[in-house]
LUMMI-14609 format. One record per residue (C-alpha): x, y, z. Coordinates in Angstrom, 2 decimals, decimal comma. Example, Ala and Ser with C-alpha at 12.3 -4.5 7.8 and 13.67 -1.06 7.14 Angstrom:
R_u_v_w
R_12,30_-4,50_7,80
R_13,67_-1,06_7,14
END
This chain:
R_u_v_w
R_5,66_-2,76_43,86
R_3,52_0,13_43,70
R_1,59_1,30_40,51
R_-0,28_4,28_39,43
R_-2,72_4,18_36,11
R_-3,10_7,40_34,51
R_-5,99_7,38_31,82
R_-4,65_10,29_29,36
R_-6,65_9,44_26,45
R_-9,39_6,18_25,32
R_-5,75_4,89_23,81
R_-2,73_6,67_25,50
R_-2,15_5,50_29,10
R_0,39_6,35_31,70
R_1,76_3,90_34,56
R_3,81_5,48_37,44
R_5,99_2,28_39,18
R_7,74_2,36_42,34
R_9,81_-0,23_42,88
R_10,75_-1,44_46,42
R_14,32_-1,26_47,60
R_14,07_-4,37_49,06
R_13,49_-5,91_45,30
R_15,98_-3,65_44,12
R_18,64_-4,44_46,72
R_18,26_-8,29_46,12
R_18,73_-8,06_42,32
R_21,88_-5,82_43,14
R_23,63_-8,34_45,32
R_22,78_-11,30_42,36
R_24,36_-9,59_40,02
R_27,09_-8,29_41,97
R_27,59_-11,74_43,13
R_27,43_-12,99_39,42
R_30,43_-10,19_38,66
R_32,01_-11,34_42,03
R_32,11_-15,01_40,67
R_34,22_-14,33_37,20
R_35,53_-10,81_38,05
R_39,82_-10,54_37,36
R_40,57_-7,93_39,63
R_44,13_-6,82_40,60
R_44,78_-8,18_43,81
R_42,98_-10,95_44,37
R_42,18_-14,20_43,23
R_39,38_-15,37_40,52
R_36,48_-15,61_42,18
R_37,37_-13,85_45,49
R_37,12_-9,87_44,92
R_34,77_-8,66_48,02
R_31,38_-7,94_46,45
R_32,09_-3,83_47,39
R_35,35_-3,83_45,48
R_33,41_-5,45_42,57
R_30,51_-2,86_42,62
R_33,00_0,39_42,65
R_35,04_-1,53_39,62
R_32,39_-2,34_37,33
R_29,56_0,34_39,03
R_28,08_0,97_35,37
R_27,83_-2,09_33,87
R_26,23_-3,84_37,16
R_24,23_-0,73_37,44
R_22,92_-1,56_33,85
R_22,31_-5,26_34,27
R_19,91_-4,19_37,60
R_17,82_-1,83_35,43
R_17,54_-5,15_32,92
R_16,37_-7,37_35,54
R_13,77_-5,59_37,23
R_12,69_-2,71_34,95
R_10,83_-5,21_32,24
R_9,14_-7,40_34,64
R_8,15_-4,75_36,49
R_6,14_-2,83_33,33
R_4,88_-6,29_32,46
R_3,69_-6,68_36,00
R_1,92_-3,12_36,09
R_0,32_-3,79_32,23
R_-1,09_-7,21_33,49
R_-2,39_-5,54_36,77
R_-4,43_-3,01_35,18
R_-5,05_-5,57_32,51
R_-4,59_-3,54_30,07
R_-4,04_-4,75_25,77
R_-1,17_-2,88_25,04
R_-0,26_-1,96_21,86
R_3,68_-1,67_20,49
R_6,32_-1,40_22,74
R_5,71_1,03_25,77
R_7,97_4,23_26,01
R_10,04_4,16_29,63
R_11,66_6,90_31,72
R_13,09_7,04_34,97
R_12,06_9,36_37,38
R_14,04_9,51_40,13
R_18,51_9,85_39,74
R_18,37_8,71_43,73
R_17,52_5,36_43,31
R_19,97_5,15_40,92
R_23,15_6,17_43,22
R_22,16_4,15_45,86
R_20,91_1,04_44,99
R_18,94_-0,62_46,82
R_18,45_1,98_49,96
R_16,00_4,28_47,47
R_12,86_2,53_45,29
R_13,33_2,91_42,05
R_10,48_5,01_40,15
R_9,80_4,25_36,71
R_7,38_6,54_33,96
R_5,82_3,75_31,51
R_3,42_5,32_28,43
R_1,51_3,32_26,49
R_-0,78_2,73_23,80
R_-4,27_0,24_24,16
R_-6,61_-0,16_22,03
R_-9,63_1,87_22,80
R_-12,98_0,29_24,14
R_-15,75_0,13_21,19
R_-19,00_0,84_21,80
R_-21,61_-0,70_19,01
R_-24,72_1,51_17,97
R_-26,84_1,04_15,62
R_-25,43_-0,69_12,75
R_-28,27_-2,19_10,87
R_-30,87_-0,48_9,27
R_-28,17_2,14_8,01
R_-29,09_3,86_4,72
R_-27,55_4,43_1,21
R_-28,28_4,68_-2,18
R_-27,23_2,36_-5,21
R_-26,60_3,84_-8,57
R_-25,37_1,83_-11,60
R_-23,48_3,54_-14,23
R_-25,69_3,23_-17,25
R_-23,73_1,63_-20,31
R_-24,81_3,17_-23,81
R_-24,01_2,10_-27,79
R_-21,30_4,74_-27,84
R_-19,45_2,81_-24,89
R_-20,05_-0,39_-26,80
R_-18,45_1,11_-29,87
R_-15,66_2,58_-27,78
R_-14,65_-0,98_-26,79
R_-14,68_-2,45_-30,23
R_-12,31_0,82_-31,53
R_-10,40_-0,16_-28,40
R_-10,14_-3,52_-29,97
R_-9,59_-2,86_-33,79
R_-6,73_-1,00_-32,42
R_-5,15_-3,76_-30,51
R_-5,40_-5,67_-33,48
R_-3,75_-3,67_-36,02
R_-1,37_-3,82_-38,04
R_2,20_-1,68_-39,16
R_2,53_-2,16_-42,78
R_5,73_-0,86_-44,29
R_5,72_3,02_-46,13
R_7,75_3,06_-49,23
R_6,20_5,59_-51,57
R_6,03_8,25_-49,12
R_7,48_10,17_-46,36
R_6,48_9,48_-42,65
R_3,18_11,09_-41,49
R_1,38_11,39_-38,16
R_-0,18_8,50_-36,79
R_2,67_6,69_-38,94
R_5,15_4,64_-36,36
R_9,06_5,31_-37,43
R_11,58_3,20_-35,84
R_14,29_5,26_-34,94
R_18,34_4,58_-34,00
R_18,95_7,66_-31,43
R_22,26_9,13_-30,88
R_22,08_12,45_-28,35
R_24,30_14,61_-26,84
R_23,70_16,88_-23,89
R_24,29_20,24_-25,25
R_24,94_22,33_-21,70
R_26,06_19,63_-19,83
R_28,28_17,52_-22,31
R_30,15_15,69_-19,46
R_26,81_13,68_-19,10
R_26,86_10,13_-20,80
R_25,52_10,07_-24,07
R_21,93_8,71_-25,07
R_21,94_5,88_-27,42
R_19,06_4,43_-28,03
R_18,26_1,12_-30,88
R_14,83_0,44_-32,91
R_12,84_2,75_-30,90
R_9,52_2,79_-32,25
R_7,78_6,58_-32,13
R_4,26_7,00_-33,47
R_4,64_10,19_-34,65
R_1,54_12,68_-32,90
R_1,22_9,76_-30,48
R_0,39_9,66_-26,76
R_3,96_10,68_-25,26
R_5,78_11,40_-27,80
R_7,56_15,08_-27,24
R_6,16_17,41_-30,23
R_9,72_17,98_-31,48
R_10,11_14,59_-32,32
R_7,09_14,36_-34,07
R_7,82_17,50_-35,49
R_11,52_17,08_-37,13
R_10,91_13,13_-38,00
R_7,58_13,61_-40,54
R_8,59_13,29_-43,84
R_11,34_10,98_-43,00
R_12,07_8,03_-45,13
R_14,23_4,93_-44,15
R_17,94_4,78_-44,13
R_17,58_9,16_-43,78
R_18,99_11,01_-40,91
R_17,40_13,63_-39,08
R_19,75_15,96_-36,66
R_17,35_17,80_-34,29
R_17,27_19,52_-30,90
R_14,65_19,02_-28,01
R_14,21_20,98_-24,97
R_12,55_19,27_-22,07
R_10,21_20,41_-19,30
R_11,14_20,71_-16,39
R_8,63_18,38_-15,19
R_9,10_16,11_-17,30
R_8,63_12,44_-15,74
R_12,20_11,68_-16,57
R_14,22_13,82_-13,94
R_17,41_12,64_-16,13
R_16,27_14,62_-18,91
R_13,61_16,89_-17,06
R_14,62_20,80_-17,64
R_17,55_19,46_-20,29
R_18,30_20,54_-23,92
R_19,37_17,53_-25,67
R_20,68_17,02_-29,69
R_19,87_13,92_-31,63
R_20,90_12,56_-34,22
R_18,06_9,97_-35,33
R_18,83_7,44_-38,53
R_14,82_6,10_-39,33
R_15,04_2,56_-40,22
R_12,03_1,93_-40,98
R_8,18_3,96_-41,88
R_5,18_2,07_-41,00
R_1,66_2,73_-41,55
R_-1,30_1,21_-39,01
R_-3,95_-0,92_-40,78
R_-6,85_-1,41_-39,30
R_-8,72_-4,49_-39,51
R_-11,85_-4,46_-41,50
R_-14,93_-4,39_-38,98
R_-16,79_-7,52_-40,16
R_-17,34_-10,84_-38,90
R_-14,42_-12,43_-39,69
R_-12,26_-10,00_-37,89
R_-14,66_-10,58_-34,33
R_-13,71_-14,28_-34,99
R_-10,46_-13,64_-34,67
R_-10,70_-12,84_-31,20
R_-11,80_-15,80_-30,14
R_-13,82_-19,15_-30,13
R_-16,71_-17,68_-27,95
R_-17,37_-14,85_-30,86
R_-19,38_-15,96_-33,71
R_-19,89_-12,94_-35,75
R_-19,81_-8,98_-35,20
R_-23,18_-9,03_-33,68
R_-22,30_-11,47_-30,84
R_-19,40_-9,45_-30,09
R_-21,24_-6,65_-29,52
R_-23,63_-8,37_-27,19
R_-20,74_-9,70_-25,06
R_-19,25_-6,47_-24,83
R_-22,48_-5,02_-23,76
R_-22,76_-7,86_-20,94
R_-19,51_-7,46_-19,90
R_-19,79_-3,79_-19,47
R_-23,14_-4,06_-17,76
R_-21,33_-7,21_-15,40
R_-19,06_-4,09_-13,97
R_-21,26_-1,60_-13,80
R_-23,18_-3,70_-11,43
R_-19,99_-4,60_-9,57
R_-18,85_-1,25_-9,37
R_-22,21_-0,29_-8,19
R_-21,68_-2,99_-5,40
R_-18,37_-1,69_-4,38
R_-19,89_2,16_-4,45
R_-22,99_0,67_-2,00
R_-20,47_-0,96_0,24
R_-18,43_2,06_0,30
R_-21,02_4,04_1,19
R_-22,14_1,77_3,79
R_-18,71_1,58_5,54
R_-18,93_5,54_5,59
R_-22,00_5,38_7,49
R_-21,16_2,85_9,71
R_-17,90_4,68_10,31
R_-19,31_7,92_11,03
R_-21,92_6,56_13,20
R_-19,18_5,75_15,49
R_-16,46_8,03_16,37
R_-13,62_7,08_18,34
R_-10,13_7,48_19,01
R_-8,02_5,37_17,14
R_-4,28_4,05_17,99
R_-1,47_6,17_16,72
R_0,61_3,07_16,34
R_-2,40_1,60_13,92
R_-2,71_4,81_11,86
R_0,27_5,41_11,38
R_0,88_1,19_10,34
R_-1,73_1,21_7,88
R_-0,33_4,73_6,39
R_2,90_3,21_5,92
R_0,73_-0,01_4,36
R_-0,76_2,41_2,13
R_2,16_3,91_0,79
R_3,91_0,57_0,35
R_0,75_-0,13_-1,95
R_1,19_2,93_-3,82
R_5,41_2,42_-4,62
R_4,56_-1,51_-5,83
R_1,40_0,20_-7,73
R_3,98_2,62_-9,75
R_6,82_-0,62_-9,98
R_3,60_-2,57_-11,39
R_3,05_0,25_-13,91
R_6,58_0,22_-15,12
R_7,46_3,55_-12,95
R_10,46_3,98_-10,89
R_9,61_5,91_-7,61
R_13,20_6,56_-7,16
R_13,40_8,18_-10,33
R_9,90_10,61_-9,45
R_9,85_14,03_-8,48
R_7,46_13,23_-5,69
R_7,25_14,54_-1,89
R_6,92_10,62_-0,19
R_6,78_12,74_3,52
R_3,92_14,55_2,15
R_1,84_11,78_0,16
R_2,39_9,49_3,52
R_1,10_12,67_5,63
R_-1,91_12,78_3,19
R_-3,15_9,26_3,79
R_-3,19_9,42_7,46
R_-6,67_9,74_7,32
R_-7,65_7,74_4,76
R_-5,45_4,94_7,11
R_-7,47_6,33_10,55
R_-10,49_5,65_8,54
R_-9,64_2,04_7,75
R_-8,70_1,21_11,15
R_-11,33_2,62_13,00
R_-13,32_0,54_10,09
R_-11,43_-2,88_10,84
R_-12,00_-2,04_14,56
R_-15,97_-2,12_14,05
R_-16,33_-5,00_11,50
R_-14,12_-6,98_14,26
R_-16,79_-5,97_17,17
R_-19,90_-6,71_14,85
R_-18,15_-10,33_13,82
R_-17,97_-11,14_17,38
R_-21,75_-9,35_18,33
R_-22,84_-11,33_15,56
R_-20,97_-14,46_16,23
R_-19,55_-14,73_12,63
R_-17,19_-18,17_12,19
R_-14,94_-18,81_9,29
R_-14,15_-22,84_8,13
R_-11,30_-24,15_7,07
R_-12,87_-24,71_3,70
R_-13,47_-20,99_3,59
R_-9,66_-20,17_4,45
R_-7,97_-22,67_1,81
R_-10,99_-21,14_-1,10
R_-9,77_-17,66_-0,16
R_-5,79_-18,67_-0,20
R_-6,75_-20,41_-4,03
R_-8,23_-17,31_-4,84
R_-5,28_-15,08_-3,94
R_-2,94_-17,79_-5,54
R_-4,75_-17,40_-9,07
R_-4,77_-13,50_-8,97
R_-1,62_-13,16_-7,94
R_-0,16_-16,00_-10,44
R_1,21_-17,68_-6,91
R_1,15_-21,65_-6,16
R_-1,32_-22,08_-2,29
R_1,76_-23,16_-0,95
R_3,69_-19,82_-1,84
R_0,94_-17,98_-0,59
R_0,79_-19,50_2,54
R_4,91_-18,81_2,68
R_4,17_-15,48_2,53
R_0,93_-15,40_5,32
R_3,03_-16,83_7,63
R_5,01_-14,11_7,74
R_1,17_-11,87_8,74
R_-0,39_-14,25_10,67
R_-0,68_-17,22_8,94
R_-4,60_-18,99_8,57
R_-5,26_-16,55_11,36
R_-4,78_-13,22_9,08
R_-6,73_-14,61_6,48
R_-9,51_-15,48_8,72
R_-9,85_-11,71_9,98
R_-10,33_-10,47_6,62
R_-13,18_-13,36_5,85
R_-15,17_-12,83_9,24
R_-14,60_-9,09_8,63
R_-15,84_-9,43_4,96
R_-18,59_-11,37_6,33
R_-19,59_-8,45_8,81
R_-19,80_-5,63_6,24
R_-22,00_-8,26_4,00
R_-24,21_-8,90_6,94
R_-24,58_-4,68_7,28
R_-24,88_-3,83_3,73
R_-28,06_-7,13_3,82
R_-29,12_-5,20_6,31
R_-29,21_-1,61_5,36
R_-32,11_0,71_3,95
R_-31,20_1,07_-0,03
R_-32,86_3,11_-2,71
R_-32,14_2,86_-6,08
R_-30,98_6,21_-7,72
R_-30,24_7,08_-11,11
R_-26,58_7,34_-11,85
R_-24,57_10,38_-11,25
R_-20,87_10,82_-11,67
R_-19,02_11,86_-8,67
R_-15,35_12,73_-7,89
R_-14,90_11,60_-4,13
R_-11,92_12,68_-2,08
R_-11,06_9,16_-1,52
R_-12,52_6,08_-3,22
R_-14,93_4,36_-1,07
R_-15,34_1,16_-2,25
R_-11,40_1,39_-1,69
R_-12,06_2,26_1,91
R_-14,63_-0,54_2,31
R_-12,54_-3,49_0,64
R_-9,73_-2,14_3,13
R_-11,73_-1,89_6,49
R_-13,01_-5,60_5,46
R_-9,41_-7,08_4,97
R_-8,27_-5,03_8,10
R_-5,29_-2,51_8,81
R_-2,40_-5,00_8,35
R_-3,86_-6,95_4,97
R_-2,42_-6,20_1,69
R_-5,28_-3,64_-0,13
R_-7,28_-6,13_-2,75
R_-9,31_-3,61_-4,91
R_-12,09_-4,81_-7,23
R_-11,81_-3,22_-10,83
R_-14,47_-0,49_-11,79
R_-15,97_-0,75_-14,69
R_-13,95_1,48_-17,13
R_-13,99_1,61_-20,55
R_-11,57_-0,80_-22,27
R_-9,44_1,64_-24,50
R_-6,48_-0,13_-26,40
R_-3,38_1,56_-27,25
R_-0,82_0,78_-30,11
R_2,36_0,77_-28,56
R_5,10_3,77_-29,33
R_7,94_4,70_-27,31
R_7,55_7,97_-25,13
R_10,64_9,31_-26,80
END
């Protein structure tokens, strides 16, 4: 066998394969010989067809069953020759229609392309610099929290001597009717609770349902936008007929000691709430300030070392990525099927968001092994506890379910690859800056916690520090 290495790219590699008609012509007489063996053919007995009336009868299929037998082992023979660490499955033509007809008096010529993964280079990764910034946290943020809280803790007291204003929540019986396409199935909807001038709500249903009292009926038209995030209803005109069962009113709880009590053992009065609001808020501002510092520090390292990265990878992780973002919305409550959203488009988008993490993975892996960076078996069962807990999982599920990536294996990447971006972040030259608020094009700390789990992990972002707002609920009517 004869083989030709083409280098087309760092990660794209050709492979030109001649195969000898001498190895051809002995795999065509064992598997004419096979045919020969069990062949039925008209005039002659089982088993004794001449091997030349066997090849014209069944000329394709034996054809076929050549190309199986010598084709693979011959690409796996020219990949392990050039030693080369191919990646996916290599894409195969034939280049010659001779050594087809006449097999076994022509070589066979085969066209193999493949991907590898590209040979990286370390420079300077220590000493690398970036600036931390912690978000400061004020009184108003504080008092933001504890609104968010008083909220959460309200109350809906019944309305009696009054008709329904806004912030007031109505529960509603809904009864609508598709007025230019009344083929369409009804709406009916039960003890739907709309907090009228709410988050959500549509402004005609505020609108036609203040004043309302219970056991009255309000008849009412809305017109929807066309974007709106239903696409059932989006761009539809739709009459209701709404019977209010009930008019509550929120209460707020009286901001005082007894009501920070009420949230739990570890508050003793108003005062100490405040103070463990104001540590918890300062606890993620300093761990979003981490996660900004690493994030910057993965840039840097990343930039600091361009290099082509595997189509096969990028376009892996992009598809991980986008997985991520359809359980995100399911998470949320969202249907993607049910979203007027260009998936083609959004995947193109993170393409290099997904280059970046691999070419990210690709580095922390070289510095692990520069470094010599181990990972224990204690280490690997803390970190499968830990995803157990946050993912409300038993160890052994999770370990079900690493199998399937690896196994212990996977999960020690992502350690000895944590490991290397904490030894480079030790290592680089920080300042301390005063806090600015910036909008970046992708989130770095993201990026970071990515590259440090590697291309094929499932994404594990840390929360940033944002202000705890609480909501009452109300139905986005």
């Amino acid at each position: 066998m004869k083989t030709e290495l083409i280098d087309v790219s760092p990660t794209r590699k050709e492979i030109k394969v001649e195969i000898e008609p001498e190895t051809v012509r002995a795999a065509y007489d064992r598997v004419s010989d096979r045919y020969a063996q069990h062949a039925t053919v008209p005039g002659f007995r089982p088993g004794h067809a001449p091997r030349e009336v066997v090849r014209t009868r069944f000329k394709d299929k034996i054809r076929g069953e050549v190309l199986q037998e010598i084709v693979p082992q011959a690409i796996q023979d020219a990949i392990a020759e050039h030693a080369l660490d191919v990646i996916g499955e290599p894409g195969i033509h034939l280049d010659n229609s001779e050594g087809l007809g006449k097999l076994g008096t022509e070589p066979i010529n085969v066209h193999v392309h493949v991907e590898v993964l590209p040979e990286v280079t370390l420079g300077e990764y220590k000493g690398l610099e970036a600036a931390r910034r912690v978000r400061p946290v004020t009184d108003e943020d504080v008092e933001r929290v504890i609104d968010g809280l008083r909220e959460a803790s309200a109350s809906l007291q019944p309305v009696e001597d009054r008709g329904a204003e806004v912030g007031d929540t109505v529960t509603v019986n809904f009864h609508g009717k598709f007025v230019e396409t009344p083929e369409e199935e009804d709406i009916k909807a039960d003890e739907v609770d709309v907090e009228l001038g709410g988050p959500g709500v549509q402004q005609e249903f505020t609108d036609n349902l203040l004043g309302v009292k219970a056991d009255e009926e309000k008849t009412f038209t809305v017109d929807y936008p066309a974007d709106f995030t239903s696409r059932g209803l989006a761009g539809k005109k739709v009459e209701y007929k709404a019977m209010a069962t009930a008019v509550r009113r929120k209460e707020l709880p009286d901001l005082d000691d007894e009501w920070a009590k009420s949230l739990g053992e570890e508050f003793e009065s108003l005062d100490n709430l405040r103070e463990k609001v104001l540590e918890d808020l300062q606890q993620r501002a300093g761990v979003e300030s981490d996660n900004r510092l690493r994030g910057e520090v993965m840039k840097k390292l990343v930039e600091a070392h361009p290099f082509e990265v595997p189509e096969t990878l990028s376009e892996h992780q992009a598809n991980n990525r986008l997985e991520a973002a359809v359980r995100d919305m399911i998470e949320r409550g969202m249907d993607p099927r049910g979203q007027q959203i260009n998936w083609e488009g959004v995947r193109d988008s993170m393409k290099a968001q997904a280059e970046f993490d691999v070419r990210g993975s690709m580095l922390l892996e070289k510095i692990g092994e520069q470094e010599k960076i181990e990972v224990s078996d204690e280490e690997i069962e803390a970190e499968i506890n830990e995803i157990a807990a946050s993912s409300r999982q038993t160890p052994e599920q999770v370990r079900v379910a690493l199998t399937k990536q690896g196994g212990a294996t996977s999960i020690a990447d992502r350690l000895r690859n944590r490991k290397a971006l904490d030894l480079i972040v030790e290592n680089a030259s920080v300042t301390d800056e005063e806090w600015r608020e910036e909008i970046p094009e992708e989130d770095e700390a993201s990026a970071a916690q990515d590259s440090a789990a590697g291309p094929e992990q499932t994404e594990q972002k840390s929360e940033a520090p944002e202000e705890q707002e609480t909501q009452s609920s109300s139905s986005e009517a």
